[in-house]
N, C-alpha and C positions, 0 to 999 in steps of 0.2 A: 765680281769686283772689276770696275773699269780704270783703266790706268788716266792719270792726267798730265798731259804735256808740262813742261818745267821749261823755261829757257834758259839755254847751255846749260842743260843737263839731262838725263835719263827720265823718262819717265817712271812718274810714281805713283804708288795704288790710294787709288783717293780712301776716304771714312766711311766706312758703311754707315747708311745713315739708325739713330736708335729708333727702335718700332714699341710704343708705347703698347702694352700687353699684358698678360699673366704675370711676366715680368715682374713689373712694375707695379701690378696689384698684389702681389707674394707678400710685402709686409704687413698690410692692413688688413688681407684675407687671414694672415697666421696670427694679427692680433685677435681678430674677431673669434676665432680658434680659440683661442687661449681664453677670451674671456665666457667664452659657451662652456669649455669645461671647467673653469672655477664655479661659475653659479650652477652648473649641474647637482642636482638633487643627490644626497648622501642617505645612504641606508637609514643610518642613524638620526637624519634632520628627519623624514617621515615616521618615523618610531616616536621621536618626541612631542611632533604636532599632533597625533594619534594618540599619544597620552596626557594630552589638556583635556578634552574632552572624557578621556576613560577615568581621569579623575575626579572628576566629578560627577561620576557616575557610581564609581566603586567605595567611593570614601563620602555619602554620603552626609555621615555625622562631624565629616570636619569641614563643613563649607563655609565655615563663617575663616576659617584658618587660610582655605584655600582663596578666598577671594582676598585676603590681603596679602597672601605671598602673589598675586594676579596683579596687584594693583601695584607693590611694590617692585615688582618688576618691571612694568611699563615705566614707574620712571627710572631705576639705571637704564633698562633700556635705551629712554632720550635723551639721560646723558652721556648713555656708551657713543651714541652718535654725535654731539660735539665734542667729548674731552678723547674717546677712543678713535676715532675715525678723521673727525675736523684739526683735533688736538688743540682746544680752546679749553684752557683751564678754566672751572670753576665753582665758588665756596657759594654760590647765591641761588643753584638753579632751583630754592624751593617757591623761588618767586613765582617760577611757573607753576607748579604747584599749586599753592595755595592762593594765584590766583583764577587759576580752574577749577578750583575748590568753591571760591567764594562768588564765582559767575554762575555757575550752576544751583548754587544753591537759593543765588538772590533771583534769579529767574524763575525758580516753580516756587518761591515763595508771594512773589510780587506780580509775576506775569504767566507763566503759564506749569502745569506740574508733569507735563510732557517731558520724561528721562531723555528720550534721541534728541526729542528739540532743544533740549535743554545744555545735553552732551555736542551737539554742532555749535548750538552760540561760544559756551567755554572754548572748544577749540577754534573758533576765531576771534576771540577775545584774547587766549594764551601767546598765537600765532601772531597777530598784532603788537601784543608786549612783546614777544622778541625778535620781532620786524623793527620796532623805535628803539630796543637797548642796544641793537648788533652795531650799528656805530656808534657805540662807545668799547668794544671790545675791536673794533678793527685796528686802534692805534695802543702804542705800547705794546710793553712785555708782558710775559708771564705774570710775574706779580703785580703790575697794572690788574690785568684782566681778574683776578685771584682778588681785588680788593673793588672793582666797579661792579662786577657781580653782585659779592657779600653786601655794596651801597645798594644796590638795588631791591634787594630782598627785605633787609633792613628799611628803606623806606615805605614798601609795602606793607609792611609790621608794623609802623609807626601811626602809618594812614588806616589800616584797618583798627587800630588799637585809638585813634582818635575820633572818628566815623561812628561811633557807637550806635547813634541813631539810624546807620544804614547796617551794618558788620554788626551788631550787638557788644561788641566791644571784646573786652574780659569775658564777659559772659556769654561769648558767642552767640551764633544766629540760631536760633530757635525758631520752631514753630513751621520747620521745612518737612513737607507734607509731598510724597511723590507719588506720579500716579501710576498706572499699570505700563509694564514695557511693550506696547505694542510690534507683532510679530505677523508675517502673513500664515502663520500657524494658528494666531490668536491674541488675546490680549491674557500677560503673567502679571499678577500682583505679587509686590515684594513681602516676601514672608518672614517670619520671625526666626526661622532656621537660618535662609540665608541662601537656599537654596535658590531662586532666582535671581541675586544677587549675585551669587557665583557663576552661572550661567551666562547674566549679559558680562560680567567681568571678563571670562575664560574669550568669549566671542571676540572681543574688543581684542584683546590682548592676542589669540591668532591672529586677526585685521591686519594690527599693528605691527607682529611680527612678520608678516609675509610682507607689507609694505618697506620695511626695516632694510629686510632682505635684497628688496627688488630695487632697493636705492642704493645699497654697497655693492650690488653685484654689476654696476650698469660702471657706464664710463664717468660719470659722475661721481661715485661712489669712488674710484679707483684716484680719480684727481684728485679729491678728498684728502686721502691717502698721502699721496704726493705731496699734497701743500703743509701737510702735518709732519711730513719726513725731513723739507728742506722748501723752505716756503720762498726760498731767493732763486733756486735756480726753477721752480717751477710758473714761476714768473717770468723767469729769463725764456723759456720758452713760450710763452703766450697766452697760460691758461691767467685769467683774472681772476686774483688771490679773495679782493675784497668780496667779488658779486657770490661766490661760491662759500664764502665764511658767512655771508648774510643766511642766503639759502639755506646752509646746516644749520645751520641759528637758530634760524624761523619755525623750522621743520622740529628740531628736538624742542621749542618750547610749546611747539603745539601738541606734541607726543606726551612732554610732560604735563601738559593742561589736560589730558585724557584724562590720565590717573587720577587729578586731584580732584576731579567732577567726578569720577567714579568711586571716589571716597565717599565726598558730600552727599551722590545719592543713594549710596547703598545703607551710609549710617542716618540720612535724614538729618545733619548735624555737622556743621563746622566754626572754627574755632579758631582762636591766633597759634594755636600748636601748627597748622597746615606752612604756618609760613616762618615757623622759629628755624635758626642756624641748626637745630640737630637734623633736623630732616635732608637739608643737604651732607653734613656728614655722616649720615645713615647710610644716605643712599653711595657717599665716598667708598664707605666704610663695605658696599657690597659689591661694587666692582672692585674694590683690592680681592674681596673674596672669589667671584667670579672669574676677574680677569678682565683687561677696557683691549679696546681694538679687535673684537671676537663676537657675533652677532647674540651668542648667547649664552654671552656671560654673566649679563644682569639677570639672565630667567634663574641661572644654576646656583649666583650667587646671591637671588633672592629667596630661594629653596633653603640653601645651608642659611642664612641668619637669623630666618625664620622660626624656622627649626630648631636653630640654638636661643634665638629670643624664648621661644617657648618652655621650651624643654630647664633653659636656666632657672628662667624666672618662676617656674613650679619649684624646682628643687631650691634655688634660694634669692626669694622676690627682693632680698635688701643688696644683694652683692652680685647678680649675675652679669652689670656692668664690668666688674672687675672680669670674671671670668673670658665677657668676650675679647677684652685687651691680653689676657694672655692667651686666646687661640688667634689674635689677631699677632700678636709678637713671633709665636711659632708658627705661625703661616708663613711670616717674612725672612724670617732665619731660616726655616728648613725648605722653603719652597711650595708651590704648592702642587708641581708633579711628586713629589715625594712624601707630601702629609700622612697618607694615609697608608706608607712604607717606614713605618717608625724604625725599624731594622734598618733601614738605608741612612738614616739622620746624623749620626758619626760619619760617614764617607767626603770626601769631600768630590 
């Protein structure tokens, strides 16, 4: 340290100057830290991707079961990623749905019966529709977004229900003929079991989860987050609220258009049910059960209503709606770390 002359006075020890270094890389190196062990792989995440596959291996006789607890999944799945992750409420997402239902279907009907090719146009078709509705959900609240949605869907319903000569109307689109899933293993024709139909379902639905994954675990995922927690001061610092609410957007309606094309082609058949209001509150109705903000909450809580749709509706087909509103009441009352601790349920 060199001293520096002063007039009339003493000399004084000048500023070391700062050395841009380690230093100064210490924060960004301990984020990147930080974000390498959040996405690090958990025992139990490899356990469960390992049993998509083993079930439908092992549980042969229930594939026609398992491909729509598959299908069902994919979509809370897309909209665990806007209402859990973006936090963009909404009453309408079976718009995507049902219209990757109905792209798919009018494709191997009218143009070609190829299921992948068929399955890529729906998901640029779905992606597209929620690339042109995401601003209308940029402005407004809560119940703004909770009522342009539900407009959305709804007019989808009204157009496919008017359309008849394209959509079949009421009487849905008939006469949807798909051809074999082409594999570099081979060519699968969809069978009456279901059994290939579960197969390209399970496939898709890993895809889609490891994709799911590798977009919440990244820095994007994480702003996400941030802009769902407090959207004014993440703002305040710089990330851009609109272009990143587009993006989620875009991305869960094209996730959602998966599913509704992997309806269409597994049943050969779709219908204005792909796009009524209960399929968005179905799929509400299974992240309360799963859990929103959690990558996979839609799979766990497509599993439990599945399984209770089933299981109800054998034991009693006129009331099991009833039944699932009160395991949905004591879900919310007792919790659902604690559900299945009935002994714990008095505690407070």
């Amino acid at each position: 340290m060199s001293d520096t002359p002063v007039a009339g006075g003493p000399a004084l020890p000048s500023t070391p100057p700062v050395q841009a270094g380690p230093a100064t890389a210490a924060p960004s190196s301990s984020a990147a830290r930080s974000l390498r062990g959040y996405s690090r792989w958990r025992w139990w995440e490899l356990a469960l991707f390992a049993a998509l596959p083993l079930s439908w291996l092992l549980l042969p006789g229930q594939a026609l079961l398992l491909n729509e607890i598959a299908i069902v999944a994919l979509f809370a799945i897309s909209l665990d990623l806007i209402l859990g992750y973006a936090g963009i409420v909404s009453l309408g997402h079976a718009a995507f749905f049902g219209f990757g239902a109905y792209t798919a279907a009018l494709y191997a009907k009218n143009v070609m019966p190829d299921p992948i090719v068929g399955l890529a146009v729906a998901i640029a078709a779905s992606a597209l529709l929620g690339l042109a509705t995401s601003v209308l959900i940029l402005r407004g609240s809560d119940l703004t977004r909770l009522m342009v949605t539900l407009g959305v869907a709804s007019i989808l319903y009204e157009l496919a229900n008017k359309l008849d000569w394209l959509t079949g109307g009421a009487d849905g689109l008939q006469g949807v003929v798909m051809g074999p899933v082409r594999t570099p293993f081979g060519a699968f024709e969809f069978d009456i079991g279901g059994r290939v139909a579960c197969a390209y379902t399970m496939a898709l639905l890993v895809a889609c989860l490891l994709l799911v994954r590798r977009i919440v675990h990244s820095p994007f995922g994480f702003s996400l987050q941030a802009l769902r927690d407090n959207p004014l001061r993440a703002a305040s610092i710089g990330l851009s609220v609109h272009a990143r609410l587009v993006v989620a957007y875009t991305i869960g309606g094209a996730i959602g258009g998966v599913a509704g094309a992997l309806l269409a082609q597994t049943n050969g058949f779709t219908s204005l049910d792909v796009l009524d209001f209960h399929r968005s509150a179905e799929v509400l109705l299974v992240l309360v059960i799963g859990g929103t903000g959690y990558l996979y909450g839609g799979l766990f809580g497509a599993v439990a209503f599945k399984l209770l749709h089933d299981l109800l509706s054998a034991w009693t087909p006129q009331y099991w709606n009833f039944w699932i509103g009160v395991f949905l009441v004591v879900l919310v009352i007792v919790g659902r770390e604690r559900l299945l601790r009935p002994w714990s349920w008095g505690r407070r």
